[in-house]
C-alpha positions, 0 to 999 in steps of 0.5 A: 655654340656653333655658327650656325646656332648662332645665326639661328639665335640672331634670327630668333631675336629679330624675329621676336624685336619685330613681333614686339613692336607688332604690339596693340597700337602699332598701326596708326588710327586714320586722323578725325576730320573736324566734323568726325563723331567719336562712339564712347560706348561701354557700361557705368563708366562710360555713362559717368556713374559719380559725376555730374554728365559734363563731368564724364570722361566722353564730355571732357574727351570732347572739349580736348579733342574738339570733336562729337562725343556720343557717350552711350554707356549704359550703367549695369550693363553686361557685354552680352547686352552690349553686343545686341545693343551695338549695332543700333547704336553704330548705325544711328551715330555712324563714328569714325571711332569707337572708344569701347570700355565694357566689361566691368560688370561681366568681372564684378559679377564673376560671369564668364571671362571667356565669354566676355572676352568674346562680346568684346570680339563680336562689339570689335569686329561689328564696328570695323565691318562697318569702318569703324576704328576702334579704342580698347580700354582695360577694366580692373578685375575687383581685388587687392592688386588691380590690374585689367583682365588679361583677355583685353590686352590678348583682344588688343594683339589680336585686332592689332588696335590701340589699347590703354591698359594702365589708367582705370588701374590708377584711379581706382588705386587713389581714393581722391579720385573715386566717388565710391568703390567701382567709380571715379568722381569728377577729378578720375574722369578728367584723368580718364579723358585725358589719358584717351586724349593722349592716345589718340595723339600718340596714334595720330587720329588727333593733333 
């Protein structure tokens, strides 16, 4: 290899380290001031399906945090819906943050990925074009192997925002911590709550 192919190689390896570490969540999320209200908004497992509503992972989030949790998730819901319902909702609480974990139902009843993938978009750049931070967390597509759909962790790399791929995957993998198929109980919300709780830490929004 000559010199120069070498430098070319060097240059392409720094070029990919920096591109890594421009991953979801590389940007810090601003802190929450003590009076900030916090948006958990999304479908059933935002609402809390399979526990009681103190049992759901916004009620939960907000005693760890010590910040307003407004849980507007609404069970059954599709991100078509979600897109229109958005702005009501954001004008009425006006958050520092959103939390948006959509999308479930769009995968259960096979609709459109793509379009989807684009109600999520359109939910995302609603919310910052009014200042609004925002959390993305990946659903499990229904099957043998769970693991989230690809579209959030591409959606995540393109808004360059904090993302949680991991958790849903692993409480719908143990059947302690689900009330039927597609829901946690009680004990997969706390889980739920507290992987959000540690995110937000890891991107200094919370102490």
């Amino acid at each position: 290899m000559s010199q120069r192919q070498t430098l070319y190689s060097v240059f392409l390896l720094i070029i990919a380290g920096i591109l890594s570490a421009c991953g979801p969540g590389t940007r810090p999320l601003t802190p929450l001031a003590p009076d900030a209200v916090v948006l958990a908004f999304g479908d059933s497992l935002t609402y809390g399906i399979g526990a009681e509503r103190e049992a759901g992972y916004p009620a939960v989030l907000a005693r760890l945090i010590d910040r307003k949790v407004i849980n507007a998730g609404v069970s059954g819901e599709l991100t078509s819906r979600g897109l229109e319902r958005l702005p009501a909702v954001l004008d009425q609480y006006q958050p520092a943050l959103m939390i948006l974990c959509h999308g479930g139902n769009d995968l259960l009843h096979k609709t459109d990925k793509a379009q989807a993938a684009d109600n999520i978009r359109g939910m995302i750049r609603m919310a910052r074009e009014r200042g609004v931070e925002v959390v993305l967390i990946g659903v499990p597509r229904p099957g043998l192997i769970l693991s989230p759909a690809r579209f959030y962790l591409k959606i995540a790399r393109e808004f360059n925002i904090p993302y949680e791929g991991d958790i849903l995957s692993d409480i719908f993998s143990n059947g302690s911590l689900k009330s039927d198929v597609i829901h946690p109980n009680a004990k997969g919300y706390q889980m739920l709550a507290a992987a959000i709780a540690a995110l937000l830490r890891k991107q200094h929004a919370v102490a």
